[in-house]
C-alpha positions as CSV (number, residue, x, y, z in Angstrom):
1,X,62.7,61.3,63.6
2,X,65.2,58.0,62.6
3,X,68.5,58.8,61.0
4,X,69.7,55.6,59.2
5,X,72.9,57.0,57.8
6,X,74.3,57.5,61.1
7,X,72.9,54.3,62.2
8,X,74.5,52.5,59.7
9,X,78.5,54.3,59.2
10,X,78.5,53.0,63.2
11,X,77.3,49.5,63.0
12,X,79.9,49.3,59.8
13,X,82.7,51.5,61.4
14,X,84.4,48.1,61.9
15,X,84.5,46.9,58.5
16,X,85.3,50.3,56.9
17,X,88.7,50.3,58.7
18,X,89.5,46.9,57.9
19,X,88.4,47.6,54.2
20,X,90.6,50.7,54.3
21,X,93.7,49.4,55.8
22,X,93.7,46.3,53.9
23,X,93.4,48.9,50.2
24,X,95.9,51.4,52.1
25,X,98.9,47.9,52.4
26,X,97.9,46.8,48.7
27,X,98.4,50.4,47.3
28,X,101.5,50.1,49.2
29,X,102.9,46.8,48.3
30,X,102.1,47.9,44.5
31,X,104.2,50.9,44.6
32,X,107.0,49.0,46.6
33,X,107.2,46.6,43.5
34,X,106.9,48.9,40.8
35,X,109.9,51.0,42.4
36,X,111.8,47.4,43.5
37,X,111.8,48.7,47.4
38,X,110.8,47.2,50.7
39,X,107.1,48.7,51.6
40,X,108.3,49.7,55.0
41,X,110.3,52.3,53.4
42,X,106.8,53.6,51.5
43,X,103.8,55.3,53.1
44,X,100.4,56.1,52.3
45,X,99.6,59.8,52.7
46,X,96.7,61.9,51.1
47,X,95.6,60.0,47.9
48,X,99.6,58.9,47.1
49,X,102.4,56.3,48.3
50,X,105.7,57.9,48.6
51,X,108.7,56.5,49.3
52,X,110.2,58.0,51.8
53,X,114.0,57.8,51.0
54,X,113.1,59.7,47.3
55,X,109.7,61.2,47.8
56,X,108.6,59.2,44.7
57,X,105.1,59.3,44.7
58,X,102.6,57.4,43.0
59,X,98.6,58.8,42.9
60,X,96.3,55.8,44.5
61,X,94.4,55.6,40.6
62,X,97.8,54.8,39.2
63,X,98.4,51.6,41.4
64,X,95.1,50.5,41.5
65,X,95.3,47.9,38.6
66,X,98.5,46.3,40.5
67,X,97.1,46.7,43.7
68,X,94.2,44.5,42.6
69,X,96.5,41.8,42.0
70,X,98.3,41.4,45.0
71,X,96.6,39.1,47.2
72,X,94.0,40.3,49.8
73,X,96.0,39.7,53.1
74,X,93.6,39.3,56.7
75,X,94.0,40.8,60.2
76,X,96.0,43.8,58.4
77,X,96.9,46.4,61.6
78,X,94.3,49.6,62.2
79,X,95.3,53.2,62.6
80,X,94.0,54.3,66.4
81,X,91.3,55.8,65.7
82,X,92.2,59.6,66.8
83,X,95.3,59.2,64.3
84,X,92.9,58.5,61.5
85,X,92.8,61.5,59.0
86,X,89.5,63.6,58.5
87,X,88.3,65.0,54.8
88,X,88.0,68.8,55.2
89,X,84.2,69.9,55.6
């Protein structure tokens, strides 16, 4: 028997994590704008940005719109993958 799925999550691992981390810096640069802070004081954690010196947080839906405007950057920085969070089963 031939599993595709698995198959093809592997051969695209690479560009899932660059999609991902590229999202996870726009997300972050939008919620650093909206509340006028630097984005190294912001991180993204479980669907939200929070800033870190408030605990502001901002759902991903409601800086999707600005995140889409902030330009695409390349060669963003990958979480190792054993730090990368799993979705509960």
């Amino acid at each position: 028997m031939f599993v595709a799925v698995s198959q093809t999550i592997c051969s695209a691992l690479s560009p899932l994590r660059e999609a991902s981390a590229t999202a996870r810096i726009m997300l972050v640069a939008a919620a650093a704008k909206r509340w006028d802070v630097d984005a190294r004081c912001c991180h993204a954690c479980e669907g939200e940005v929070i800033h870190t010196a408030t605990w502001r947080k901002l759902s991903y839906g409601e800086l999707a719109a600005e995140a889409a405007c902030i330009k695409v950057l390349e060669n963003v920085a990958l979480k190792r993958l054993g730090t990368i969070a799993r979705m509960p089963a």
